[in-house]
Each structure stands twice: as structure tokens, then as C-alpha cells.
C-alpha positions as CSV (number, residue, x, y, z in Angstrom):
1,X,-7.9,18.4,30.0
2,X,-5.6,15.5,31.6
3,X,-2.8,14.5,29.6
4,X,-3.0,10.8,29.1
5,X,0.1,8.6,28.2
6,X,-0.4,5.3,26.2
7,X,2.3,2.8,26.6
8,X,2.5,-0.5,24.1
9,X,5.6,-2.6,24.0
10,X,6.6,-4.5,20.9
11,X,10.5,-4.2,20.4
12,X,10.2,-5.7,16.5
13,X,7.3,-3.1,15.6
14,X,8.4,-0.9,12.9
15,X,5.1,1.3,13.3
16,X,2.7,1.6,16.1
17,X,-0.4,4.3,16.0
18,X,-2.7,4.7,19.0
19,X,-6.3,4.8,17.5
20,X,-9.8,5.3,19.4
21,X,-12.7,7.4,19.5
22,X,-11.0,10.4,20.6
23,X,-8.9,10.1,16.6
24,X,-12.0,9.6,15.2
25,X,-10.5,5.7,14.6
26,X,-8.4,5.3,11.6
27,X,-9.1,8.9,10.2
28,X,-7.0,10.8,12.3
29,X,-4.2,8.2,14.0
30,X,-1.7,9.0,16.7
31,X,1.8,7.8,15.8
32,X,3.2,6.5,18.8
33,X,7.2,7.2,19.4
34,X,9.7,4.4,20.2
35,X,11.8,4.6,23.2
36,X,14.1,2.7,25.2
37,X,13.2,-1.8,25.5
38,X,10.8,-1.3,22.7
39,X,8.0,0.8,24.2
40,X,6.1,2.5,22.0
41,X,4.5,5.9,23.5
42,X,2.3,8.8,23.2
43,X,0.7,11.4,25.2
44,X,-2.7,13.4,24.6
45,X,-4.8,16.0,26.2
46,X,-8.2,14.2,26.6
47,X,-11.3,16.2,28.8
48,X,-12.7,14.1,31.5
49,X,-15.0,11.2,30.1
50,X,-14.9,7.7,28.8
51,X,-12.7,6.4,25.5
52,X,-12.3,3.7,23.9
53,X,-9.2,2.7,21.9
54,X,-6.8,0.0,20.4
55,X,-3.1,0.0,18.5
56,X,-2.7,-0.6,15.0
57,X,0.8,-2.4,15.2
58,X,2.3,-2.9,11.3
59,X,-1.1,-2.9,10.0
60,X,-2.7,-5.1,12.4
61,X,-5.0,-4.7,15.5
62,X,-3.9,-5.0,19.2
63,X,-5.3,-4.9,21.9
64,X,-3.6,-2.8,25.1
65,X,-2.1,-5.4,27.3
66,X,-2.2,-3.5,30.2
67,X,-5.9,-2.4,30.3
68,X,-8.0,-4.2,32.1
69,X,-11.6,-2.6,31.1
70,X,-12.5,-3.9,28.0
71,X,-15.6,-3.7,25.8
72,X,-16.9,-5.9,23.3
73,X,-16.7,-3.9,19.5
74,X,-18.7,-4.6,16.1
75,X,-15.9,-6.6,14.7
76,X,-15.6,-9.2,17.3
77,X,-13.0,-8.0,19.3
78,X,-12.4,-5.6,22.3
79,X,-11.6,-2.0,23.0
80,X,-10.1,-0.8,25.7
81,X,-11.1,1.5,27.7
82,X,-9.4,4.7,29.4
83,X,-11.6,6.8,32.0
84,X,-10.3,10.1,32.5
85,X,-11.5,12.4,35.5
């Protein structure tokens, strides 16, 4: 297990989860923290491998600014991606 931090800024946000394949999407969503200049943050244990994700910021989709591997989804948007080792 490698403990991954997720980092997505949005000062106005009033709720940001971290959702992917490792939460099983929208059944099992991380609720990310607010900290100092309005990052949003969360930490997990993920085993080595491949996962995609995105934020749910007030409802809506976002992607992670600061990924750059993204995949195409279903819905006509992209994933990022994390690789852990």
C-alpha cells in the first residue's frame, strides 16, 4: 500500500469528494478536507496498480487540474489517471 494524496483547489467550494474506481465511483465517495488558500485534500492507502478518478465539486464533475494522464470515459469526458508503484 502507498498512501496517495489528492490535492483540488476551489476556494468557493463548499463540498468536494474525491471519486474513482478505487470508491467504487459515487457508491462509496471520499470527502476531501479543506485547508489553507482553498485546497481541498485527502489521502488513501491504494496497492500498486492503475486508477482512474475525478472530483465531484457541489454536485458537479471536475476534472484534476494537475494530472496530466487522462482517459477518455462513457460519458464524454476524461478520468484521470494515478499510477501507483
Amino acid at each position: 500500500m502507498a498512501k496517495q494524496t489528492f490535492r483540488f483547489k476551489s476556494p468557493g467550494a463548499l463540498s468536494v469528494l474525491l471519486v474513482g474506481d478505487f470508491t467504487h465511483w459515487q457508491e462509496k465517495p471520499i470527502a476531501m478536507k479543506k485547508s489553507g488558500h482553498g485546497i481541498w485534500r485527502a489521502s488513501v492507502d491504494l496497492p500498486p496498480g492503475v486508477y482512474h478518478y475525478r472530483f465531484m465539486v457541489d454536485g458537479e464533475w471536475r476534472d484534476d487540474p494537475e494530472s496530466t494522464l487522462r482517459v477518455s470515459n462513457p460519458f464524454g469526458s476524461e478520468n484521470a489517471v494515478r499510477k501507483v508503484t
